[in-house]
N, C-alpha and C positions, 0 to 999 in steps of 0.2 A: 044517403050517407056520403054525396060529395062532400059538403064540409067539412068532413073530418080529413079526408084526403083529398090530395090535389089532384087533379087528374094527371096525366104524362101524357106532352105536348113533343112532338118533331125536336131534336135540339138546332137551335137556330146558327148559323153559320159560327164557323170559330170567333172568338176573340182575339183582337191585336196584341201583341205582345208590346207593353213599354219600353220605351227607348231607354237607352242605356244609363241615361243621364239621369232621367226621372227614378230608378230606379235606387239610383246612389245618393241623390239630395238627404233622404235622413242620414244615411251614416255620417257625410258632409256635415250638416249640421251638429250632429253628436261630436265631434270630432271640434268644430270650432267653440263648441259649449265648454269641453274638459279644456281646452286650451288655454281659456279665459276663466275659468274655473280654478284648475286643479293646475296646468302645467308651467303655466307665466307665474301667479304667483309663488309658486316653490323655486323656482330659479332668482326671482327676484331675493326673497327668504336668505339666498344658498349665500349670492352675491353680497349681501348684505351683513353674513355672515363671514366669509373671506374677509372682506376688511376691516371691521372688527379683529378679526386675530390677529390680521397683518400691524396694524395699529399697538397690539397690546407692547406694555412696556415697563420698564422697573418701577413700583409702587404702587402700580392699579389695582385695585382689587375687586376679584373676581368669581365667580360662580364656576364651578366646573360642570359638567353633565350630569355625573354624579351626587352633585346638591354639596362640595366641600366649598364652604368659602375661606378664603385666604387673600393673601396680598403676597404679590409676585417679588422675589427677590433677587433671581435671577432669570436675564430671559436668554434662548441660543435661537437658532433660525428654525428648528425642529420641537424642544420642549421648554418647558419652564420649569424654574423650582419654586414652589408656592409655601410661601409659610401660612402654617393654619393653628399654631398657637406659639408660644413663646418658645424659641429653642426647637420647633422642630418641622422643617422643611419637608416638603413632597415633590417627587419629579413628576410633572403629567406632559401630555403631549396638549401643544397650541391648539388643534382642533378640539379640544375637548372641549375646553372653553365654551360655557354657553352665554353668560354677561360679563358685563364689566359693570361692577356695583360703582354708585356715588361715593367719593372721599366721605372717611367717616364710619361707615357700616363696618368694618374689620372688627373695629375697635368698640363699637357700643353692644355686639354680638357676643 
């Protein structure tokens, strides 16, 4: 019946404990993975967005977050007033802003 069981052998002198460093290499690498993954590109995203808003300006027209497209009639440093059909303006805030459509699209929409 040894086969089935292994026998129980002396236990052999302890085991070293790994150095600190080897220890930490996967988190490390996890860590440069999401970086290049997940955290460069959404900054890059973020920046990219900033100037676009900073950019925006009377006559562009533009997508809000909310999916209203319109063309901007008035702009101040904080919000815009966005017209979204004839005769009737909306105040949103610049961050909202998620494109700036091609000249053209207001008007065939």
């Amino acid at each position: 019946m040894d086969f089935f069981i292994s026998s129980a052998w002396a236990q052999a002198a302890p085991a070293q404990q790994p150095d600190a460093l080897t220890s930490f290499i996967p988190l490390i690498i996890i860590f440069v993975v999401f970086y290049f993954l997940l955290i460069r590109p959404q900054t890059k995203r973020a920046k990219e967005h900033r100037k676009m808003v900073s950019e925006l300006k009377v006559g562009d027209e533009v997508v809000t977050s909310g999916g209203v497209l319109g063309k901007i009639s008035e702009a101040g440093d904080q919000f815009l007033e966005v017209e979204i059909a004839t005769g009737v303006t909306v105040k949103v805030q610049r961050s909202t802003v998620s494109m700036v459509m091609p000249k053209g699209t207001y008007k065939s929409a």
